[in-house]
Structures are given as C-alpha cells and as structure tokens.
N, C-alpha and C positions, 0 to 999 in steps of 0.2 A: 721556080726561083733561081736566083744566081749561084746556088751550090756552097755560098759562103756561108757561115755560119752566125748565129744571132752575137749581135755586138751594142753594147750599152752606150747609148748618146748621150751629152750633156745634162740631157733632163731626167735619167735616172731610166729610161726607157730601152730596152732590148728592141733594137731594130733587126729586120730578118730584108736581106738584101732582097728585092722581085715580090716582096708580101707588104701589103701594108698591113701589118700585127698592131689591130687596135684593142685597147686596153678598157675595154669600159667602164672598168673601176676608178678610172681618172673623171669620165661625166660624173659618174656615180657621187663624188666628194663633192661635186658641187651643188647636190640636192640636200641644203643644210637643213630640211623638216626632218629629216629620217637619222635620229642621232648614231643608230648601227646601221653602218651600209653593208649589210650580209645580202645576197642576191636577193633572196626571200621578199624581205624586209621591203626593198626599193622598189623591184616587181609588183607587190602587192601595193604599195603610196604610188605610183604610176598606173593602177590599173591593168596593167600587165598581166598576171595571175593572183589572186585572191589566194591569201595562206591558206585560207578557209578550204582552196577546191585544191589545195595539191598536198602529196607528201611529203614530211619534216623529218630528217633525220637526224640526229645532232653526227656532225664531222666525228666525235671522239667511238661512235658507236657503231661504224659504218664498216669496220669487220664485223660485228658480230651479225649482222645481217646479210654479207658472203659467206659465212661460216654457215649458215643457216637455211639450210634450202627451202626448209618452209617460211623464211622471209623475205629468199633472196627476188621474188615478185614485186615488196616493197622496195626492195632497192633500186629493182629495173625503172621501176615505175619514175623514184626519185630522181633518178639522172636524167630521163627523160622530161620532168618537170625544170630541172635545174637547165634543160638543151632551151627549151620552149622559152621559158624566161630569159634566158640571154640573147636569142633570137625576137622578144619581141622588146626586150632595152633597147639592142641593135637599131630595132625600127623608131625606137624613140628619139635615141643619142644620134643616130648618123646624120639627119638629115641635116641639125646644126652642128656638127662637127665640120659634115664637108664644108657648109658656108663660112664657120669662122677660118679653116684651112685656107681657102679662096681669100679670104680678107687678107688676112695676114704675113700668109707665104709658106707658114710650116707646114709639111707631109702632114698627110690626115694621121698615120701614126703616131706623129709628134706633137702636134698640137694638143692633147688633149690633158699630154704628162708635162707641159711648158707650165709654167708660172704666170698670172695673166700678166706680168711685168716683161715675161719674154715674149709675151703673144703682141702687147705693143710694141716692143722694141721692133721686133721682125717687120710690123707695119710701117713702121717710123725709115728702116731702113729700106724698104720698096719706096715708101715716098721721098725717100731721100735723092736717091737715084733719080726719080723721076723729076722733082724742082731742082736738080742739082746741085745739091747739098753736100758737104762733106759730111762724113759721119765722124762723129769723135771716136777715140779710144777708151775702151772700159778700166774703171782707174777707181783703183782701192781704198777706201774713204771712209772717214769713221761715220756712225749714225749721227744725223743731228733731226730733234725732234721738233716741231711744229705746231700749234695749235688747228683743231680741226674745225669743224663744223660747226654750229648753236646746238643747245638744247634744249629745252627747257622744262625747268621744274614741274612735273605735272601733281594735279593734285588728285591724290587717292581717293578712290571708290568708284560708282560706278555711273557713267555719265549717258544721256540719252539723248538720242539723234544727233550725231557729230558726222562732219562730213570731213575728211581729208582732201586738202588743199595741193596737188606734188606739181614742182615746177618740172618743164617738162627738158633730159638732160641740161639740169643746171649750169652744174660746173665747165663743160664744154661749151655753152653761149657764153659765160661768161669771161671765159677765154678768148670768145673770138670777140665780142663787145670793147674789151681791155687791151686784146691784143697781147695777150701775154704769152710770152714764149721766151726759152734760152737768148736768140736772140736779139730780140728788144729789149732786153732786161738792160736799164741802165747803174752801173755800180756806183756806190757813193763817191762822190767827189768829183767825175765826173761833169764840166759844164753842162747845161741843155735847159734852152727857155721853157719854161713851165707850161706853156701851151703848146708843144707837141709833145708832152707824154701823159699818160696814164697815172695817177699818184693811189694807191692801195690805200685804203684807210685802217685805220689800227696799226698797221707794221710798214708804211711808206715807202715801200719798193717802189719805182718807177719804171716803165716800159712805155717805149718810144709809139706813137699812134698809128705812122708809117717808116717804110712802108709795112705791108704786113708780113706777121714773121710764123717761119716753119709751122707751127702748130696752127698758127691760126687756116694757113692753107688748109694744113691736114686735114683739120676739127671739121672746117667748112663743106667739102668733099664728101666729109664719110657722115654729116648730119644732112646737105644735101641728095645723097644714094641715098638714105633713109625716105625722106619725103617721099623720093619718086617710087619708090617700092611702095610705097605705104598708099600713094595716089594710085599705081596699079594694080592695088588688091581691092578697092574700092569696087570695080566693075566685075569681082570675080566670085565665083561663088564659093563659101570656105569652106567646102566639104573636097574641093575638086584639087587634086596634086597639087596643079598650079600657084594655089592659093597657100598650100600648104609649104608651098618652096618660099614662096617670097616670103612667108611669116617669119620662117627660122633667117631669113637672110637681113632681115630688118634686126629680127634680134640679135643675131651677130652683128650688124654695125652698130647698134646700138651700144652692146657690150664694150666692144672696141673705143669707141669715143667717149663713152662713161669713165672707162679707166685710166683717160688720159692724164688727167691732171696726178692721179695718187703715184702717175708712172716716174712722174716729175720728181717728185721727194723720194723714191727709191734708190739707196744709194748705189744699187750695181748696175742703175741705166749709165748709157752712155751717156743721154740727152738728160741728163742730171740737173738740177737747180733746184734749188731748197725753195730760191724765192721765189720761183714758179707755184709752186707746190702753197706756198706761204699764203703768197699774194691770193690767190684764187677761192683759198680758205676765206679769208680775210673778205673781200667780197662778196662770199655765198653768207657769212654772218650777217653784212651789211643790209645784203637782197632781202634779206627773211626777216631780219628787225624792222626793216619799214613794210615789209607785206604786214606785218603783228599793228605796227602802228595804224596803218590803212585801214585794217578789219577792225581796229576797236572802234574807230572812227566812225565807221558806219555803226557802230553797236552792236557788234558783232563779239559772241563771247569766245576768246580764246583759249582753248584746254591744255594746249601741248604743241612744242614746235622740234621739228628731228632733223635738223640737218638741210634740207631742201623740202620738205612737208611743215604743212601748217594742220594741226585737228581745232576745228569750230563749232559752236552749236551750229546746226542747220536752220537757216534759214535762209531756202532758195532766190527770194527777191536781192535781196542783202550781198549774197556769194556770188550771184551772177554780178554784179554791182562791184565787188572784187574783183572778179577777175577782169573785169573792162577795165580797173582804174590799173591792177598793176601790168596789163599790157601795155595801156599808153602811157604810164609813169616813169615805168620801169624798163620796158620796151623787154618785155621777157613772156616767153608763156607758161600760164597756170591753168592748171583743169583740174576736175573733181575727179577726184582717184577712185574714190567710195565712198560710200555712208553706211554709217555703225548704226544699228538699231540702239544696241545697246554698246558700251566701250568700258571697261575695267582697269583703272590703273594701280599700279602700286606705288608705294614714295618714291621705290629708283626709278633713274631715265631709263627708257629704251626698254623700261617689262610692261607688257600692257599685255591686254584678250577684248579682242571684240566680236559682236553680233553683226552681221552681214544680211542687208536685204534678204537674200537667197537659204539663208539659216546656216550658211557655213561660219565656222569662227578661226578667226586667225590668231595666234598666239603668236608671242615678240619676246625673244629675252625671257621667258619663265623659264622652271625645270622643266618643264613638259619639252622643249626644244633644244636643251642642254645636255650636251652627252658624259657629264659626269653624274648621275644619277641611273638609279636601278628604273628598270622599265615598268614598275608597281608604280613608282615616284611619279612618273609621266600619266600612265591609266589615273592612276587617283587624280590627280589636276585637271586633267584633261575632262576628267568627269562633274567636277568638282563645279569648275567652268560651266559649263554646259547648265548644269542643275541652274545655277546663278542667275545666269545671262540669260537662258529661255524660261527658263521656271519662276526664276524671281523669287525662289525659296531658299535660302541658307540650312534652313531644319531639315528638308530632304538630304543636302548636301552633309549635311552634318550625319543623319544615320548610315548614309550609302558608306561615308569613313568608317565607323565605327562595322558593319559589315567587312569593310575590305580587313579590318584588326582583327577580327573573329576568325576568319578566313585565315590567315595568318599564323594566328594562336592554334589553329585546329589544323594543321599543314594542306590549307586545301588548295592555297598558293602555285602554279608550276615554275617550278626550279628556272626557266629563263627569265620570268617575272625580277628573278631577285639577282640574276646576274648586272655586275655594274662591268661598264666597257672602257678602259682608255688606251692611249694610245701611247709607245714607246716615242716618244720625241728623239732620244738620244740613244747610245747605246748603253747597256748597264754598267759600266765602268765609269761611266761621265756622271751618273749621279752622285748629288753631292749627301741629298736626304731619301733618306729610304720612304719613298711610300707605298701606299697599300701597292698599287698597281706595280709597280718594281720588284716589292716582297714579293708579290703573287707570280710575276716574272721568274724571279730566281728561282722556285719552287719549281716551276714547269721545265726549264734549265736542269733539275738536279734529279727529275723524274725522265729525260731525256728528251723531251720537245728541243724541237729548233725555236730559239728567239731571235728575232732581227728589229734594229732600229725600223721603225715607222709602222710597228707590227702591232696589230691590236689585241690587247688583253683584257680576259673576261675572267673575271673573278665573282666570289662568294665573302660575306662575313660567318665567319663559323663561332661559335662560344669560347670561351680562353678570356683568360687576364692580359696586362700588357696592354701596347701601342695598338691601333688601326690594322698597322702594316702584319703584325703579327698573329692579326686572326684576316688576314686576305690569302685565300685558298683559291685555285685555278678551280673553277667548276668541274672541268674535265675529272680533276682529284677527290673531289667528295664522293665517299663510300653512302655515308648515309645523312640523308633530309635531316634525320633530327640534331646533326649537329650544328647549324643554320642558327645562326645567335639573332631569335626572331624578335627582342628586344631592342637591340638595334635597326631592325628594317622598320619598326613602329612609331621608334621617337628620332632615327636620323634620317629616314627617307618618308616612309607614309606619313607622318603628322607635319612634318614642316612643310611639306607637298602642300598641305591641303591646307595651312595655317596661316603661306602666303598672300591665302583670296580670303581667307574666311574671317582673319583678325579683320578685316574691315567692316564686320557684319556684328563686331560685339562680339563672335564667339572663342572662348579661352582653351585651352589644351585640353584641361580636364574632361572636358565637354565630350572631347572626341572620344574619351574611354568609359565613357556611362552608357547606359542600356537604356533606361528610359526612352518614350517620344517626348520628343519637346516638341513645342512651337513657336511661332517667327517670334512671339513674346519676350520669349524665354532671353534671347540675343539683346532685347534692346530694353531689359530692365522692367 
C-alpha cells in the first residue's frame, strides 16, 4: 500500500490508500430476511456455513475461553469458523459488488458503504459527461413528500392458487414511455401546445415528448445492457463462471435503473425534482389500476395489488390472456413472478406468507422479518406459518404455541431466543424518549462498553415494576436466567407472534394457554 494511513470518505468508510478495504458488512444490510446481521446469522441464510456445523461463541464470553486452556481449542476452532465464513460471503458479495462498482464508478471499497442515492448519482454523473450534460450543484432543500405507489386493501385469510403478476422494471419504462426527466419537466405557466408533452394523471406535471431527456437516455442504455446480458446468458450453461458473471451484472443494472426514479425525489441528489419523482408515481398507480380493470374483465379474481404487482386467482388461460392485452394496451411487460399454492393475508397492506410451488414460503411485512422483535417471536411465526399453509391445521399450530410457553415457563428457552436487537439511529444525547433500547444502551455505557451511533444493541426483559425501558438489561449483564420477566416474552412477543395468523382461524388468546388437544372444531364453533 501507499504507506498512508486509513482515512474516512464521505460515506462513512475508512479507505486504506493501495488496499481496497471492503466491508462486507455493508452487502450484509442489504440482505433484509436476516433481521441480525451477525456473521453467523447471514453465513448460515446464504448457505455459506450452517450454525448447526460450526462453533458459537457469544463475543462477551470469549476471554473466558483464552483464559482457559482446556477451551482455548473451541476458540481456535471459532475464529477459524468466523475466517471461512467471511471468506465464503466474500465469494458471495464480490462478484456483484464488482459489477455494481463498474456501473456506477465508485472504488469497490466505496461502493458498498454509498447510499443507493449515491450509487445513482455517481452513474448519472458518468453519464453526464458522456451526453454532455452539465451536472447541477448539490443544494440544501427541505423534504417535500409525495404520494407513492397503489396498494390495495387485501382481504384476510387464506387464499389458494394465486399467481403474482410483476411488471417488468416498471418505473424505468415508464420513464422512458413519458419521457420524464429534470429536463422535460415543463413548470406551470409555462406556454406549450398540448400535443407535445406528456400530461401525468392525478398530479398534471407536464414533460415535453421531445426531444428525449437525460434520463430517458440513461434508463434506455442501462435497460438495454440488461437485454443483451440477459440474451447472452441464454446459450450459456448456469453452473459455468461465465454465466455466473453476467448474472450479477444484469442485477446490478437492473438495481441501478430500479432506483432511478426514488433518486429523483431525494433531496440531496443533484438531479433533484420532486415532479419527476411525482409524475412517475402517478403513472405507475394509473398502470396497475387499468392492469386490475383488464383482469376483472376477463373474470379474473383479484386479491391484492403492491405497487408494480398484481396477486390473482390462477387461472392460466385467463392470465396468459392478460398479459397479451396489457402488452398491446399498455405497451409494457408483465410476466408471472410466481404462484402461491397456498397465500395468507392479514387486514394490513404489505404483511402476507405464502406457499410456493417448490414448498418454500415467503414472508412480507410480518414479525418473523422485523427486526424489533425477539427471535422466539420470529421461530413461533415462522412455525406457525408453516403448520397453516402446508398442514391446513390451526390446532397443530395452536399446541406447537402452547409447547413453545411451556418451554419458556420451564427455562428451557436459550438466552439468544429472547434477546430483542435494535439499532442506535442517533447518538444517546439526541434522544428525546427513553426507550428500551437506549435504557439498555446507557446501562452498557455505565458498565464500560463503548456505544456508537449506528451500533446495535441486544437486550433482555428482566422482572421489575416501571416503564419497558426500565427492565431493558444488555444480555451481556444478566447474572442469572431466572430473572428474565418470562411474562412478558409470553403475551408481548410469543402470543401476538402467533395471534397475527391464528386470529384468522377463530382462535382467541386464552386458547394459546390451555393444555387440552383441541380440534380444527374447536376454532370454528
């Protein structure tokens, strides 16, 4: 290396002059299944090592196994588990690290600790250069918010054979169809005959039709690279490098052009416009309200619409029958994402579990993928699920609960089960309300731990009177299990866990604390 010493970039990253010092804790944040991103944790949701085949040490314990010579074999063992797993993220993370670095411009070190706000801008500014564009200056701007995307109301319970309908990068065509960019945007008052621009419905921005503007070059460009990667992986066999390289580099452009439009409504881009950002929304609601009209039309039942996906019953004559009308109608592509055997909604938008051909289930928006919850809170739903959607049994589901309470009641729980995780957003001074996670902060602070903004803290409920915040104990600090206030893991994390899927079945709280077998009976009166 350059002999210089590590120095922090803009994006928060220690650069080391002659090394590229990649951080793979920055991939790591973008793998939202795994609500702890501890190496363990991601390794094992990757495939990478199985918790099951390696040694677990908790960090607060790991003198006492130097100290200890007849442990210090588990230790060796450990760190060489913790070398392997980061060496085989490495092989996960790099290959699209380097492609999105190539896209966009930033050093592979930097790119990964960017913001994707700055990972477009950087692209925006190579393409600038190259159409010959000036680039604005960055210019300090209050928020102003926007309406997003459609949603729609789904209806609870549990729905069978739905197929997901996902336009394919929406917002990016719809961009280049409209022609919308900074500058086309024409401002109010503004003359301009009504047949050369673009008019947005709902919110009536206008953009001119020609010629075409910066983004629309962009968008066109990096959805075109995409095609042709994607026609070159076609002759190639997917097990072979080759195959494996263009994969990550499709998804990096994909990435890249996906993000464009939300780059737009960000107020510390330079290429800023609200009504970019606006318009494009505004349109994608329009797209999807007439895909929903289209499909009823054919008699097609509709369950649920997200933004750029449509959920239908299945039926294949019918959906192929869709997708022809809204490519000639619309002039947009739609394809079948998936098909749910089984799909689970809840009354909110955006929480659903569904059953997958292949028997995997994907979870959206429940606690099981929410990282303020205890990791019991996640296993019980997660199981819960499962029982549902494959078993078709509510009453299995119901005693596997009542087991996980017993367990509980009788400490047979392990202590990470019940650890809850969140993360310092601010630094402790800046809070205005004490919560648990803070309390449990300042605690680790006054026992001498270092705490730093954006630091994540794992805490315990222990027994005591008082606020939340005031029985939130750093796990590292609990002397002994039984003071673990196991009342509260029962009715504020296991039973509402499992109360989310289950209230749909007839089943009531009480339910979950009886001993009895029921049957499917028992739920529906």
């Amino acid at each position: 290396r350059g002999g210089g010493g590590p120095t922090p970039s803009v994006y928060g990253h220690y650069s080391i002059v002659g090394r590229a010092n990649i951080d793979l804790y920055d991939f790591a944040e973008e793998v939202y299944e795994v609500k702890v991103k501890t190496l363990d944790n991601i390794a094992d949701y990757l495939g990478v090592k199985k918790k099951s085949e390696r040694i677990l040490i908790d960090a607060s314990r790991v003198h006492e196994y130097w100290d200890d010579p007849a442990k210090r074999k588990n230790l060796i063992r450990y760190a060489l588990d913790d070398v392997e797993s980061t060496y085989g993220l490495a092989e996960k993370f790099l290959p699209f690290a380097i492609q999105l670095s190539n896209i966009v411009g930033l050093t592979l070190d930097q790119v990964g600790a960017a913001s994707v706000g700055y990972r477009v801008e950087w692209h925006l500014m190579r393409a600038a250069y190259e159409f010959n564009e000036l680039m604005p200056n960055r210019v300090e701007r209050p928020y102003e918010p926007y309406k997003g995307g459609i949603v729609l109301k789904p209806s609870p319970g549990v729905h069978k054979n739905v197929a997901v309908l996902d336009f394919t990068s929406m917002y990016p065509n719809l961009m280049i169809k409209y022609n919308i960019s900074p500058d086309t945007y024409v401002p109010p008052g503004e003359t301009v005959d009504e047949s050369e621009v673009n008019v947005a419905p709902e919110v009536g921005h206008a953009f001119r039709k020609s010629p075409p503007g910066f983004y629309r070059k962009v968008l066109e460009r990096l959805l075109e690279a995409r095609r042709q990667v994607r026609e070159k992986m076609k002759g190639l066999d997917p097990a072979s490098p080759e195959y494996k390289l263009l994969e990550e580099r499709q998804r990096a452009l994909k990435v890249v052009a996906n993000a464009t439009y939300g780059y737009c409504g960000w107020v510390g881009a330079r290429w800023y416009k609200r009504e970019v950002a606006e318009a494009t929304t505004a349109w994608g609601r329009k797209t999807i309200s007439e895909t929903i009209s289209l499909a009823r039309r054919l008699g097609l039942t509709v369950i649920y619409g997200d933004t750029d996906s449509i959920f239908v019953r299945y039926e294949p004559e019918k959906v192929e029958r869709l997708v022809k009308m809204v490519n000639e109608s619309l002039n947009l592509d739609i394809k079948i994402d998936k098909v749910y055997v089984k799909v689970f909604f809840t009354e909110a938008k955006k929480r659903y579990c569904g059953l997958l051909e292949d028997g995997r289930i994907d979870v959206v928006g429940l606690e099981a993928v929410r990282g303020d919850w205890a990791e019991i809170a996640k296993d019980v739903q997660e199981k819960v699920v499962e029982i549902v959607l494959k078993e078709g049994d509510p009453a299995k589901a119901v005693n596997y609960v009542r087991e996980v309470i017993r367990d509980l009641k009788t400490g047979k729980v392990q202590l990470g089960k019940l650890i809850i995780w969140k993360t310092l957003s601010k630094s402790l001074e800046e809070y205005e309300v004490e919560a648990a996670h803070v309390a449990a902060a300042k605690r680790l602070m006054e026992a001498g731990y270092k705490v730093l903004k954006g630091g994540k803290i794992g805490f315990v409920i222990v027994r005591g009177g008082g606020k939340l915040a005031d029985k939130a104990l750093p796990y590292v600090l609990l002397k002994d299990p039984s003071e673990l206030d196991v009342e509260y893991y029962i009715w504020k994390q296991v039973i509402p866990a499992a109360m989310r899927i289950l209230q749909y079945f007839g089943v009531k709280e009480n339910q979950l604390l009886e001993s009895p077998q029921s049957t499917l009976l028992d739920f529906f009166g």
